[in-house]
N, CA and C atoms as an extended XYZ file, in Angstrom:
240
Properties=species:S:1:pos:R:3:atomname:S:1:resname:S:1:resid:I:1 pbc="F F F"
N         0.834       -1.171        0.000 N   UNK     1
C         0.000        0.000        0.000 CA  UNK     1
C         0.878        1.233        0.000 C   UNK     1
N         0.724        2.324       -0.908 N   UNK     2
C         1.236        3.511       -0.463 CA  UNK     2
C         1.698        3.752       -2.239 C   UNK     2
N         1.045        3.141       -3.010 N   UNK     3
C         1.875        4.085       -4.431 CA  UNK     3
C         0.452        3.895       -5.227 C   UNK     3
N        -0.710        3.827       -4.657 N   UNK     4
C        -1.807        3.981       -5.463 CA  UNK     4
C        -2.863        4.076       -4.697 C   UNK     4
N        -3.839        5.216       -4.506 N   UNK     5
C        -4.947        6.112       -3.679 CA  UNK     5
C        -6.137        4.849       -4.369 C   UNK     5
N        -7.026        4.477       -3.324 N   UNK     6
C        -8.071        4.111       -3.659 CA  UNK     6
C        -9.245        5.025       -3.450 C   UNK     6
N       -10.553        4.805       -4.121 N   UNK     7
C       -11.824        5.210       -4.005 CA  UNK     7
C       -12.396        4.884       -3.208 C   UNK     7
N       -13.357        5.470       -2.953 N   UNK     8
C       -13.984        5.197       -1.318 CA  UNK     8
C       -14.664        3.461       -1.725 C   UNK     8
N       -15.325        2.807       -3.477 N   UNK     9
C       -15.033        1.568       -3.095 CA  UNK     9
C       -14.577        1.015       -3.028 C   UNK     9
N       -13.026        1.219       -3.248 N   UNK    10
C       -12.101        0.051       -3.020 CA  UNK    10
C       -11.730       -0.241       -1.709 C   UNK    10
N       -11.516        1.087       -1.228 N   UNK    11
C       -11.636        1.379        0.180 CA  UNK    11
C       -12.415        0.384        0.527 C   UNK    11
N       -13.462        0.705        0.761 N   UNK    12
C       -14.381       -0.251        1.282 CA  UNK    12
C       -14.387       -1.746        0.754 C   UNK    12
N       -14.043       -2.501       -0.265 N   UNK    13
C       -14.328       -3.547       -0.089 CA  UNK    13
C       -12.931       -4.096       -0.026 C   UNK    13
N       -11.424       -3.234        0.277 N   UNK    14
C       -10.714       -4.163        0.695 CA  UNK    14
C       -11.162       -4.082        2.326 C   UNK    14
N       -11.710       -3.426        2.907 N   UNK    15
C       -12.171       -3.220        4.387 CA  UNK    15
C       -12.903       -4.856        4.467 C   UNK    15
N       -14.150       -5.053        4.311 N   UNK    16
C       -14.517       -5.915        3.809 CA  UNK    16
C       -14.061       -7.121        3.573 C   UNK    16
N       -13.225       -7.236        2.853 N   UNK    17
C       -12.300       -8.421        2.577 CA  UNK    17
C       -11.701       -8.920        3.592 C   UNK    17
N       -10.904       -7.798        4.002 N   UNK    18
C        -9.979       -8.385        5.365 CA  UNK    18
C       -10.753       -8.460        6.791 C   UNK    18
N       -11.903       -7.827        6.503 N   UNK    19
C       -12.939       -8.097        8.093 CA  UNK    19
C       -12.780       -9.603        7.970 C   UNK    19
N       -13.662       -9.951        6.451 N   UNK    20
C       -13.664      -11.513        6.450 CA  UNK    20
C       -12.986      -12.472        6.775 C   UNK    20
N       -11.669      -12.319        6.693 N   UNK    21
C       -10.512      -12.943        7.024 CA  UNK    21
C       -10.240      -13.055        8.215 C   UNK    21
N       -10.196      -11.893        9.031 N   UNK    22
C       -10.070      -11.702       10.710 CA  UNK    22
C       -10.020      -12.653       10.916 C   UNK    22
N        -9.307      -13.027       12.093 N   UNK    23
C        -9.820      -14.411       13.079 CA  UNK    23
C        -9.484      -16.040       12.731 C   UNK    23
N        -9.479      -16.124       11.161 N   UNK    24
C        -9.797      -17.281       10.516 CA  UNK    24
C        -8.920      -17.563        9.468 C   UNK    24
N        -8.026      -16.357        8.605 N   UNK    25
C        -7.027      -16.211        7.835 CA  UNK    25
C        -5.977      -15.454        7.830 C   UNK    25
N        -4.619      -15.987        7.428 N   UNK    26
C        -3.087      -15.136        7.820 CA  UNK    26
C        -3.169      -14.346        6.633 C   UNK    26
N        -3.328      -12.797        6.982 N   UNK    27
C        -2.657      -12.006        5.989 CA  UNK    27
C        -1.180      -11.579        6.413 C   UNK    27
N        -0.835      -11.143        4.929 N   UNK    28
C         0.220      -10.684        4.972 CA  UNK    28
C         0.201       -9.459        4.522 C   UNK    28
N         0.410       -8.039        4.891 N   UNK    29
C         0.302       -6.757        4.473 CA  UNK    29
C         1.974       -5.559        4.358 C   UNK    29
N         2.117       -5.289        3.373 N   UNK    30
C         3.631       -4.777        2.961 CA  UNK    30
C         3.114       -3.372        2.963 C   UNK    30
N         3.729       -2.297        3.207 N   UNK    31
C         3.408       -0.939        2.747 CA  UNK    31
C         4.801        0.024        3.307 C   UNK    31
N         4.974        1.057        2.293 N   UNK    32
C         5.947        1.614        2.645 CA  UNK    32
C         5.633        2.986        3.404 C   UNK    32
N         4.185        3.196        3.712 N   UNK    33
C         3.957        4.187        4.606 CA  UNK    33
C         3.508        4.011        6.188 C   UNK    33
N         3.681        4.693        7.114 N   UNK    34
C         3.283        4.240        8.143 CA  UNK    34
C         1.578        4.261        8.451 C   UNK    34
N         1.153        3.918        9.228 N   UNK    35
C        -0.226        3.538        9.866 CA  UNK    35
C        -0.570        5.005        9.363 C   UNK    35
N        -0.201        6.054        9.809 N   UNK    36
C        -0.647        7.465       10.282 CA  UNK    36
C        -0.495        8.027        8.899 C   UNK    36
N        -0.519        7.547        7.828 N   UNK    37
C        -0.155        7.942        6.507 CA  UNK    37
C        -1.458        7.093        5.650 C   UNK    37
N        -1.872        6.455        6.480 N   UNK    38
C        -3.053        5.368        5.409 CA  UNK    38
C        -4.338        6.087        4.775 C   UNK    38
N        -4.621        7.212        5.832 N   UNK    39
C        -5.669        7.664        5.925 CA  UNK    39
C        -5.788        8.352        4.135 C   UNK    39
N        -4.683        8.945        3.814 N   UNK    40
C        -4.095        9.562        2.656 CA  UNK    40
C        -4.361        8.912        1.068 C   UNK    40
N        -4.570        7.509        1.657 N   UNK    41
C        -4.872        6.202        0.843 CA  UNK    41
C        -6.171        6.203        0.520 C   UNK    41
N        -6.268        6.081        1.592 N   UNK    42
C        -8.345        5.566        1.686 CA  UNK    42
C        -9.289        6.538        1.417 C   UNK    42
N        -8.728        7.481        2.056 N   UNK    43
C        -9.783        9.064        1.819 CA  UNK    43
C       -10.727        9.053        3.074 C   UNK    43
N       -10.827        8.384        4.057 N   UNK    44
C       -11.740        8.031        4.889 CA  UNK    44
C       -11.518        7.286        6.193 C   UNK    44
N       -11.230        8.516        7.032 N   UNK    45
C       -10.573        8.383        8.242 CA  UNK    45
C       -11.228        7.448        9.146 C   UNK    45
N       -12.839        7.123        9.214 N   UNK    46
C       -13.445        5.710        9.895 CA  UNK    46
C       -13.106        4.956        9.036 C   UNK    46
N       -12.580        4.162        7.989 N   UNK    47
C       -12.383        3.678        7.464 CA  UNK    47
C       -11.516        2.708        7.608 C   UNK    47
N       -10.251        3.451        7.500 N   UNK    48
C        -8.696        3.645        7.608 CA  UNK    48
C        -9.090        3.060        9.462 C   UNK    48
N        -9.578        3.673       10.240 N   UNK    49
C        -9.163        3.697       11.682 CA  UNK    49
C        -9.885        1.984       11.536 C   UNK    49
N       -11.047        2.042       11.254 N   UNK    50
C       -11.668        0.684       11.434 CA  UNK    50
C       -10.254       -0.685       11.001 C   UNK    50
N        -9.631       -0.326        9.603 N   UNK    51
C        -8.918       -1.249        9.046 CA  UNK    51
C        -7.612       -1.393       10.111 C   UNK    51
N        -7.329       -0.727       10.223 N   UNK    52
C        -6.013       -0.608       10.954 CA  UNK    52
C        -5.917       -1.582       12.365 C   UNK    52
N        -7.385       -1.171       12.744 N   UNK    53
C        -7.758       -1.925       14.165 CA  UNK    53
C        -7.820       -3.563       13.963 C   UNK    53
N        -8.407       -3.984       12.961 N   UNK    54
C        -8.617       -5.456       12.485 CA  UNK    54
C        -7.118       -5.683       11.788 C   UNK    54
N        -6.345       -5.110       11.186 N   UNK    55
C        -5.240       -5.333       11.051 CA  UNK    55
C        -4.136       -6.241       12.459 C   UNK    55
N        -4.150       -5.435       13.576 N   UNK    56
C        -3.126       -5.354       14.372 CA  UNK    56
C        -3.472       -6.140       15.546 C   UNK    56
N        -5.250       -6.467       15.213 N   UNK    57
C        -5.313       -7.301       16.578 CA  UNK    57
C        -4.780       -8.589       16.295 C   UNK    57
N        -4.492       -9.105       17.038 N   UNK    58
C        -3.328      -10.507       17.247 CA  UNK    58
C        -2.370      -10.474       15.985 C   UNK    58
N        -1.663       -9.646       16.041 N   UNK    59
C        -0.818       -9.052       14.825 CA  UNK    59
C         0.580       -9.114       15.577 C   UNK    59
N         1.944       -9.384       14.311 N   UNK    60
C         2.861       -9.357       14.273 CA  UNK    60
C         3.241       -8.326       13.626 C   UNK    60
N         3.645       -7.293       13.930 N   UNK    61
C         4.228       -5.774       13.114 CA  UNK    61
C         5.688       -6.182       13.257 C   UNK    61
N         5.964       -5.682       11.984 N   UNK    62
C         7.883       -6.143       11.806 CA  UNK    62
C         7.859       -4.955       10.807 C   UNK    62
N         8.881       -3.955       11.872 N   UNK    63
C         9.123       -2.477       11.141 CA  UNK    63
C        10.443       -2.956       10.460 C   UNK    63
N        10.605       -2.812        9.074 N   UNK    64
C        12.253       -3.140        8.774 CA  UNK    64
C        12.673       -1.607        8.164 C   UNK    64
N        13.606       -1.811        8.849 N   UNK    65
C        14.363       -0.522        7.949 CA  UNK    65
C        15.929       -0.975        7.833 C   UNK    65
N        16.738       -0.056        6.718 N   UNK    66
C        17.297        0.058        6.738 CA  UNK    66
C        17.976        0.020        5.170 C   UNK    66
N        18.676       -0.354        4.440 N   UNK    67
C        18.707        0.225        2.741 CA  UNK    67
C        18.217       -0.750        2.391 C   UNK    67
N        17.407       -0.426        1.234 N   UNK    68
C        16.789       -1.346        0.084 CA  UNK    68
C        16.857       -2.475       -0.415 C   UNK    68
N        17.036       -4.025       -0.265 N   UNK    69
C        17.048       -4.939       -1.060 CA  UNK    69
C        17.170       -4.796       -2.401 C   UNK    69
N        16.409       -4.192       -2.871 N   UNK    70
C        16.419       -3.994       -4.680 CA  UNK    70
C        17.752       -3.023       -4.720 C   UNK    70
N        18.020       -2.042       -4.012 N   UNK    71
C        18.916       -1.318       -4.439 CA  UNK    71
C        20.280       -2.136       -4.588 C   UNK    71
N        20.317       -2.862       -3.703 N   UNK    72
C        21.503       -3.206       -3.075 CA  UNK    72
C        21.812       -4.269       -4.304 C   UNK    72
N        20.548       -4.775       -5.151 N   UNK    73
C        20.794       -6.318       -5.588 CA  UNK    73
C        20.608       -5.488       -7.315 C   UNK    73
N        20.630       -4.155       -7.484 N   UNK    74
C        20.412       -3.285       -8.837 CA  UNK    74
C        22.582       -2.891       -8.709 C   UNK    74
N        22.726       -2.113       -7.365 N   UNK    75
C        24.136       -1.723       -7.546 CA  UNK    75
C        25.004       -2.727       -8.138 C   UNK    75
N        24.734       -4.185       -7.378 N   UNK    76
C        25.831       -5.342       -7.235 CA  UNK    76
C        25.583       -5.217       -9.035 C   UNK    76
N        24.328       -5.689       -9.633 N   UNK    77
C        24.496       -6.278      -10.973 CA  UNK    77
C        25.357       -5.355      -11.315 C   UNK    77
N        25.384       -4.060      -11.198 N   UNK    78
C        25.811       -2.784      -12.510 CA  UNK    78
C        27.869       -3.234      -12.099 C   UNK    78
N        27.349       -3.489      -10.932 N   UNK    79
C        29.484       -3.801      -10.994 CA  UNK    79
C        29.905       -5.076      -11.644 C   UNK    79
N        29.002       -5.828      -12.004 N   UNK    80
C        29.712       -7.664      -12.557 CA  UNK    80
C        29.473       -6.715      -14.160 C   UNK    80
């Protein structure tokens, strides 16, 4: 999430989607913006707050930082 704005329905039916899942299926969710940046996405701050909440309950958050994978594996090719 974070390099393409949805409409309030996409919004909503990935909301939707992942309600369904709650409880019963492992997602996996990648995004390069933080929580407090989603809202920017969705357009729709109950929205966003609702998703976020079903996101994180019995959730594993794994913040990674630090330089790029792709960069690192774009530099190496350009030196062979």
């Amino acid at each position: 999430m974070g390099y393409v704005s949805f409409d309030k329905e996409g919004a909503e039916l990935l909301f939707s989607h992942l309600s369904l899942r709650s409880g019963s299926k492992a997602t996996i969710i990648t995004t390069n913006l933080p929580f407090t940046r989603w809202e920017e996405i969705m357009k729709d701050r109950v929205l966003c707050s609702g998703l976020v909440d079903r996101l994180c309950h019995k959730a594993y958050l794994v913040n990674m930082t630090g330089k790029s994978y792709r960069i690192r594996e774009t530099q190496n090719m350009f030196k062979k």
